[in-house]
C-alpha positions in Angstrom: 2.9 -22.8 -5.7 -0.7 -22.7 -4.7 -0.8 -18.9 -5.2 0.1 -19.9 -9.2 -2.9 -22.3 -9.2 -5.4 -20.3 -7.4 -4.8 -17.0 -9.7 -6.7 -16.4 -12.8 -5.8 -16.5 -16.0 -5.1 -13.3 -16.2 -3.0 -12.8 -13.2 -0.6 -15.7 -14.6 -0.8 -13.7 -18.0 0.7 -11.3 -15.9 3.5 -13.2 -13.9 4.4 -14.7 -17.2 5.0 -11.3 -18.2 7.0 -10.1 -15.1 9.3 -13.2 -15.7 9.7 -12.8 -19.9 10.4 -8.6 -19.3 12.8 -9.5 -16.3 14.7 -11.9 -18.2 15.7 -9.8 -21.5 15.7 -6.6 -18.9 18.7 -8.5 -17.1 20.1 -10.1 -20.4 20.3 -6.0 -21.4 20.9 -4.3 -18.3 24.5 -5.6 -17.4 26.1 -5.5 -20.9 25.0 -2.1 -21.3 27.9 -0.2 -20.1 30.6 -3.1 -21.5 28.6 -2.1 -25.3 29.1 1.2 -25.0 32.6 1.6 -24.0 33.5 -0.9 -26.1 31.5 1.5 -29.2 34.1 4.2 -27.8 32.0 5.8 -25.6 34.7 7.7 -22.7 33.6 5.9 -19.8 32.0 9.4 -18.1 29.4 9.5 -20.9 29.0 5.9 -19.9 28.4 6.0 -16.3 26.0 8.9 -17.3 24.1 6.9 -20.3 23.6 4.1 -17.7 22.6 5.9 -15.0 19.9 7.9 -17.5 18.4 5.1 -17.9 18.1 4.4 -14.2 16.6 7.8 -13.6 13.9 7.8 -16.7 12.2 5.1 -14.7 12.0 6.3 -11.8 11.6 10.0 -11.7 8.6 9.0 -14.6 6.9 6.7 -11.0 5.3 9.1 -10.1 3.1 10.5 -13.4 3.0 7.3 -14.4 0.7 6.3 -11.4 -1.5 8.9 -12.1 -1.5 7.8 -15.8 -2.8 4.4 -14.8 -5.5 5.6 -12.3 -7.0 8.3 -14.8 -6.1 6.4 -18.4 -6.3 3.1 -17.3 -3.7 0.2 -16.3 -4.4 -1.6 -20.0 -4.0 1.9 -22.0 -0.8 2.8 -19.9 0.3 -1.0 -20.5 0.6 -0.6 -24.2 1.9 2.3 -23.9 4.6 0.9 -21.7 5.2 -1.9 -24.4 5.1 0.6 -27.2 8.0 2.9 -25.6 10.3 -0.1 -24.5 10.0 -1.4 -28.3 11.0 1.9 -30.0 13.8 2.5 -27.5 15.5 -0.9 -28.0 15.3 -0.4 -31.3 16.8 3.2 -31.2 19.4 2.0 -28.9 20.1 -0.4 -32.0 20.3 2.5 -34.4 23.1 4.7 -31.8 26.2 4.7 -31.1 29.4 6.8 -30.2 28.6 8.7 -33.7 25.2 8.9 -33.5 24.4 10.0 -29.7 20.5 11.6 -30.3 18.9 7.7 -30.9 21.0 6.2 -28.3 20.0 9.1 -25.5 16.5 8.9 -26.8 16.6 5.1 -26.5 17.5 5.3 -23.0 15.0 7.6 -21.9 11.8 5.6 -23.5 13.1 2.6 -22.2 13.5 3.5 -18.4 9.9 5.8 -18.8 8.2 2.4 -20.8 9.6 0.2 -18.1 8.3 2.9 -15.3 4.7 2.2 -17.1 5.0 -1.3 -17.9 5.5 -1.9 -13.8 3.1 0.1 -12.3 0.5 -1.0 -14.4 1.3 -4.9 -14.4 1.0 -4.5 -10.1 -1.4 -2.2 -10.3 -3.8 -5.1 -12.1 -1.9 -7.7 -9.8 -2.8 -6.3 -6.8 -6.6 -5.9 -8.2 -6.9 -9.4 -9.2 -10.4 -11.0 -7.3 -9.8 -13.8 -5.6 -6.0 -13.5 -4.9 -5.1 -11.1 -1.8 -2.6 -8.1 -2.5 0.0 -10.0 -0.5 0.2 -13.4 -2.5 0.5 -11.4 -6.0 3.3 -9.2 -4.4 5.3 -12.4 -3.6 4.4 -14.0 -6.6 5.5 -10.8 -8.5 8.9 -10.6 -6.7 9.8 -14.1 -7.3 9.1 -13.6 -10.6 11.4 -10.8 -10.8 14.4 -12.3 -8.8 14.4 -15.2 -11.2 14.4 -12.7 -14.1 17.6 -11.4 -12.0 19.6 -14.5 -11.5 19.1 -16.3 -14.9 19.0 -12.9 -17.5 22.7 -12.5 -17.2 23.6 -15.9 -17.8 21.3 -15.6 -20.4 22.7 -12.5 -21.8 26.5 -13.6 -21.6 25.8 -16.7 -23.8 23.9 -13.8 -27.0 26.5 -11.6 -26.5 29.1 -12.9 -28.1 26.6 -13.1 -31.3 26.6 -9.0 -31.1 24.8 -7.0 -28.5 22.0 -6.1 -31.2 21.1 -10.0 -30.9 19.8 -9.1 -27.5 17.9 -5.8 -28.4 16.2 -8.3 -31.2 15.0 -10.7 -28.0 14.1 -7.9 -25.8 12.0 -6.4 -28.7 10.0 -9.4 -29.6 10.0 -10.8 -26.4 7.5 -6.9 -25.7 6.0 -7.3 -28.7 4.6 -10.8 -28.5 3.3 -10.2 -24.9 2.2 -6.9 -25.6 -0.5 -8.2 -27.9 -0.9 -10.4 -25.8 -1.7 -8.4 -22.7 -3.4 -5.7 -24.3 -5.6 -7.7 -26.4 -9.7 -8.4 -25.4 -7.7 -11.0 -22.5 -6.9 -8.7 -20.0 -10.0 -5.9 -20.4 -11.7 -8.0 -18.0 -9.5 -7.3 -15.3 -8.9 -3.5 -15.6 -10.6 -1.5 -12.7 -11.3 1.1 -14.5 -13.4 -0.6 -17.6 -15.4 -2.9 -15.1 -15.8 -1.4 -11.6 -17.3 1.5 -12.5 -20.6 0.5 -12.8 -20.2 -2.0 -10.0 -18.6 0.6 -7.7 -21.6 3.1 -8.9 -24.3 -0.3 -7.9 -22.9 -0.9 -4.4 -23.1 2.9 -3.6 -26.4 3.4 -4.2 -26.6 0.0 -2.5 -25.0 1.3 0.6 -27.1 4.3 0.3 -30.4 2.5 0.5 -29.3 0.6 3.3 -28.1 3.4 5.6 -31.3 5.3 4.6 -34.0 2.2 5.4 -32.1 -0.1 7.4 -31.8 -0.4 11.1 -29.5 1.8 12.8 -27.1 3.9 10.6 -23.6 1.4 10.8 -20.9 1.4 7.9 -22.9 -1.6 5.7 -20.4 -3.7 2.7 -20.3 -0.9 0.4 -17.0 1.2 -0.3 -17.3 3.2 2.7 -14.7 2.6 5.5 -15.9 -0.1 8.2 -14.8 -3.9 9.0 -13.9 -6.3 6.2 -17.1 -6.8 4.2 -19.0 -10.0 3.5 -17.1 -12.0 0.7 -19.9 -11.8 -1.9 -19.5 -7.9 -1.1 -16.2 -7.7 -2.4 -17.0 -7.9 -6.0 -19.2 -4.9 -5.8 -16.2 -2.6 -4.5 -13.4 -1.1 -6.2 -10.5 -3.5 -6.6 -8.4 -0.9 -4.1 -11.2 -1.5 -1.3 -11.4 -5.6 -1.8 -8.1 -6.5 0.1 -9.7 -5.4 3.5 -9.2 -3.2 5.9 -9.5 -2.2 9.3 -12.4 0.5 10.3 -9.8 2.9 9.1 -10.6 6.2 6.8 -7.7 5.9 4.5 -9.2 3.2 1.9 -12.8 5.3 2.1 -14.7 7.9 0.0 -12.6 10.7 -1.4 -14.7 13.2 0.8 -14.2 10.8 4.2 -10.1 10.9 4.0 -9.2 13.9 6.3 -6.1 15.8 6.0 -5.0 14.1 9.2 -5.6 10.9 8.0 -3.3 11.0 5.2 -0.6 12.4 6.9 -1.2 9.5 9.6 -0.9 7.0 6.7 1.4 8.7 3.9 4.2 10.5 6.0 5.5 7.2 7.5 5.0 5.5 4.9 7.4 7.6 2.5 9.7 7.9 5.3 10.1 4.3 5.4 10.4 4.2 1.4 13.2 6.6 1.4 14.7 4.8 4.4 14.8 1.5 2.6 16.2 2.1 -0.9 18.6 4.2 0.6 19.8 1.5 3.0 19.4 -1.1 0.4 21.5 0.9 -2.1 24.6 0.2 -0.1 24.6 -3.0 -1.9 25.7 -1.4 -4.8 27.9 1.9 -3.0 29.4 0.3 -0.3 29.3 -3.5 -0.3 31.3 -4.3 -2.9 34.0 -2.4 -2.1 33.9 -3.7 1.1 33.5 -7.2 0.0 36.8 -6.7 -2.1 38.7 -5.5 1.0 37.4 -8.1 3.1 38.1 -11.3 0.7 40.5 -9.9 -1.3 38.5 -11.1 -4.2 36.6 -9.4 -7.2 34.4 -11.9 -7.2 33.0 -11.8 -3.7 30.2 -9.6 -4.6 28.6 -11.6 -7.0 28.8 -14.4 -4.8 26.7 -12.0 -2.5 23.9 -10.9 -5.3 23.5 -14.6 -6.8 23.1 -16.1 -3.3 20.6 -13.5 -2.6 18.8 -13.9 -6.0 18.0 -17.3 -5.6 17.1 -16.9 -1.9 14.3 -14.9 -3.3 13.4 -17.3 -5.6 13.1 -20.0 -3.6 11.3 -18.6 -0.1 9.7 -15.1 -0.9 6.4 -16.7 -1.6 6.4 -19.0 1.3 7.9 -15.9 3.7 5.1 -14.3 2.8 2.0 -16.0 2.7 3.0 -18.9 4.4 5.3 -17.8 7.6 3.8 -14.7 7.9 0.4 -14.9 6.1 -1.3 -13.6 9.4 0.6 -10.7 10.4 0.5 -7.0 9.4 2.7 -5.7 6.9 3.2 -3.4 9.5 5.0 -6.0 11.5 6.6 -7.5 8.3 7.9 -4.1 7.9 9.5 -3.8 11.1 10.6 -7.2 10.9 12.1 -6.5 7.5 14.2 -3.0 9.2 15.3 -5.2 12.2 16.4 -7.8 10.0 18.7 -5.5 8.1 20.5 -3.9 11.4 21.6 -7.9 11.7 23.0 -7.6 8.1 24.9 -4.9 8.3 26.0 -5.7 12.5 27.7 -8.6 11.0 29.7 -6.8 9.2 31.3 -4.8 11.9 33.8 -7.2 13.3 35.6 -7.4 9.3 36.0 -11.0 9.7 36.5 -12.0 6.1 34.2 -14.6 4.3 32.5 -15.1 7.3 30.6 -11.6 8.2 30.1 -12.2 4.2 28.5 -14.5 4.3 26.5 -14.3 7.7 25.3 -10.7 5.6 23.6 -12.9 2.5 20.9 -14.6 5.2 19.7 -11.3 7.0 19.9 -8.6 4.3 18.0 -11.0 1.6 15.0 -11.6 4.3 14.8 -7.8 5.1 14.7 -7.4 1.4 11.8 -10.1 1.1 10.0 -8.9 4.2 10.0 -5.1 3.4 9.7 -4.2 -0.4 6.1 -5.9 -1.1 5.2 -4.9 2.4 5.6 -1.3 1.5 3.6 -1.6 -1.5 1.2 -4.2 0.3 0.4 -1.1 3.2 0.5 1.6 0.4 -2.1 -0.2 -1.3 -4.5 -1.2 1.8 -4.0 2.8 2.6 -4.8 4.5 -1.1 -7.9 6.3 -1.2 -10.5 4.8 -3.2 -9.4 3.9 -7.1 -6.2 5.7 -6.4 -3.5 2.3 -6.9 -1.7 3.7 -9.2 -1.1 7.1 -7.6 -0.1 4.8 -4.1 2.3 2.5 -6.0 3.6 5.4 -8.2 4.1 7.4 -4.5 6.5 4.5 -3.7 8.1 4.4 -6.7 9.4 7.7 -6.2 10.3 7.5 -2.3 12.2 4.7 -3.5 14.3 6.8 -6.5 14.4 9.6 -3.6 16.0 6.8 -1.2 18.2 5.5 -4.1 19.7 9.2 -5.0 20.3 9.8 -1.4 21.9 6.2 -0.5 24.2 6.6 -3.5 25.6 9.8 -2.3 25.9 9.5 1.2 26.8 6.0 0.7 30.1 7.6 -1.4 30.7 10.3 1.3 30.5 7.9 4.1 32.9 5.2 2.6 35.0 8.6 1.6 35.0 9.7 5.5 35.1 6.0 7.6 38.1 4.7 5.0 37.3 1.6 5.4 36.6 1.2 8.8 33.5 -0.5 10.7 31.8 3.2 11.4 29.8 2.6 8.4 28.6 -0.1 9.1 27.2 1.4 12.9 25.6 3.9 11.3 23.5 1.7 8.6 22.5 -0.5 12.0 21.4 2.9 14.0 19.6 3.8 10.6 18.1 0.7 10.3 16.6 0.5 14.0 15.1 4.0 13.4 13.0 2.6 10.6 12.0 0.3 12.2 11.0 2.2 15.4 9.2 4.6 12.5 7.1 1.6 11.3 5.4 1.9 14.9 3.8 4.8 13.5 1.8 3.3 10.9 -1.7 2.3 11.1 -2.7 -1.1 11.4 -4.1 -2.3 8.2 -4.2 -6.5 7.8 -5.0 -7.8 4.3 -7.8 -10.4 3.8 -6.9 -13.5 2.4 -9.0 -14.7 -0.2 
């Protein structure tokens, strides 16, 4: 990938570390609830345990954006690592008769892995010399392949004892958590080295407004047109990716109330709208991929064929195909794309609307979740990334809560019928009509 080769050392530090945490998060994840039945737990306290877990990372999103953007993405980092240790290795210590360490497990590993994510894109996204785009596709690839080969990974450990895994998940944090944290990584933390440069380029800016001709938005971090490429390095990593003469990504004391809710209102709108859509994969799909097969196994057919889809074309999607366009336009490419998906579905033709879904659902997927973070991003106010990504974060767990449940009240209410799979499409089109609300805002590319 040229995106590998042209990021720093520190942004491949990074990736390397998206990929190791994905792969023992997915060698964990799906043996979970098969450990803890099979430790006696009834399967109620299961479903509950699992779904802790689930909830601890995201509702945390939110706080743990503002822990990055006040404390730092390095200090939140190790905190991140420090958390996920000691809850893998509480969930090690509990069991059916000891509950507390196996609750309190849970919790720091879903709040270590809200920290750990937010702060790895948070320094992604402010890597120089790499635009916000390219790390987000290089960042979800990552994942994805994290996805597809952790649980082959984890099937082959577990018959050596489920705490086999816990002991690869804990060094695997360890090592790159010294890693990471270490003198490596201080280089590229906004907060330790843009201060002073942010502080330069102001007074900068200043001068030049107050002795230069006329009184026009110069390269500082004011709001204006994309500024001259040896600019960029004396602007806060938020400001670098570009922007249209747009308020949003200016001075605290430029962004009007107006302006925010221009920017933030569609934006979350959109977030919700997506994870809840997107969460039907896990309500409503594989029950309906049962029903229409007549085979268990038809829904992991569905999630590896997506998996490796991702792997193989996010990063060319993104800033290949569509390098020039607006996430904007990705995003409502990405919405329009899954009203195909779930259309599809509507005639219940077996195998075939199955697999005619895997195409269009996996490009909205690849289109719209680094787009979201991509327009959050170009639309933060200035040294506010982790506050943006955090905001998504939590749109998302919102969207996730509220797809679960309808998702189980419309399967309930359709029984099994293609009204379901309407409604999803006319849900779908609406988000995308509501992406025509958002600003323009089009990344440079480094």
């Amino acid at each position: 990938m040229n995106g590998w080769r042209g990021a720093s050392p520190t942004a491949r530090l990074l990736l390397v570390a998206v990929l190791l945490t994905g792969l023992t998060t997915f060698m964990f994840l799906p043996l979970l609830a098969i450990e803890l039945t099979a430790q006696g737990i009834p399967a109620g306290r299961t479903g509950f345990l699992v779904g802790l877990l689930a909830f601890s990372s995201q509702a945390f999103s939110l706080l743990s954006g503002l822990l990055v953007d006040r404390l730092g993405p390095r200090r939140v980092m190790a905190a991140g690592f420090l958390l996920r240790i000691a809850g893998y290795v509480l969930l090690g210590l509990g069991g059916a008769a000891r509950p507390a360490p196996l609750v309190a497990g849970i919790v720091a590993v879903g709040v270590g892995g809200s920290m750990l994510g937010l702060s790895t894109k948070t320094l992604l996204v402010s890597q120089e010399g790499s635009d916000p785009r390219t790390m987000l596709a290089l960042r979800s690839t990552f994942v994805n392949i994290g996805v597809v080969v952790g649980p082959a990974l984890g099937a082959l450990v577990y018959p050596l004892g489920f705490r086999y895994i816990l002991a690869a998940c804990v060094l695997s944090h360890l090592v790159l958590g010294i890693g990471l944290v270490s003198g490596r990584t201080a280089a590229a933390v906004p907060g330790r080295t843009t201060a002073k440069a942010t502080a330069t380029a102001t007074a900068t800016a200043a001068a030049a407004k107050a002795t230069g001709p006329g009184a026009g938005p110069g390269p500082g971090p004011g709001p204006g047109p994309v500024a001259e490429p040896g600019a960029a390095k004396d602007t806060a990593p938020v400001a670098a990716p570009g922007t249209e003469p747009e308020p949003a990504a200016g001075r605290p004391g430029d962004v009007t109330r107006w302006t925010l809710l221009r920017h933030w209102a569609p934006l979350a709108a959109l977030g919700v709208a997506y994870w809840a859509i997107y969460s039907q994969l896990n309500v409503l799909l594989p029950i309906a991929a049962n029903e229409l097969t007549g085979s268990t196994a038809a829904i992991s057919v569905v999630f590896t064929a997506n998996g490796l889809l991702v792997v193989l074309f996010q990063y060319t999607l993104l800033s290949r195909v569509f390098r020039r366009a607006t996430a904007r336009t990705l995003l409502a490419l990405g919405f329009l794309a899954f009203a195909c998906a779930y259309a599809v579905l509507i005639p219940l033709a077996g195998w075939y609307s199955l697999l005619a879904f895997v195409l269009p659902v996996t490009l909205a997927e690849m289109l719209i979740g680094p787009s979201l973070d991509e327009q959050a991003v170009n639309a933060a106010a200035l040294r506010r990334t982790g506050l943006a990504l955090g905001t998504m974060s939590a749109a998302g767990a919102l969207g996730s809560l509220l797809g679960s449940s309808l998702g189980g009240r419309l399967l309930q209410a359709t029984r099994g019928g293609s009204l379901a799979w309407v409604l999803l499409v006319g849900c779908s089109l609406a988000a995308a009509a509501i992406c025509l609300l958002l600003p323009k805002v089009r990344t440079r590319h480094a």
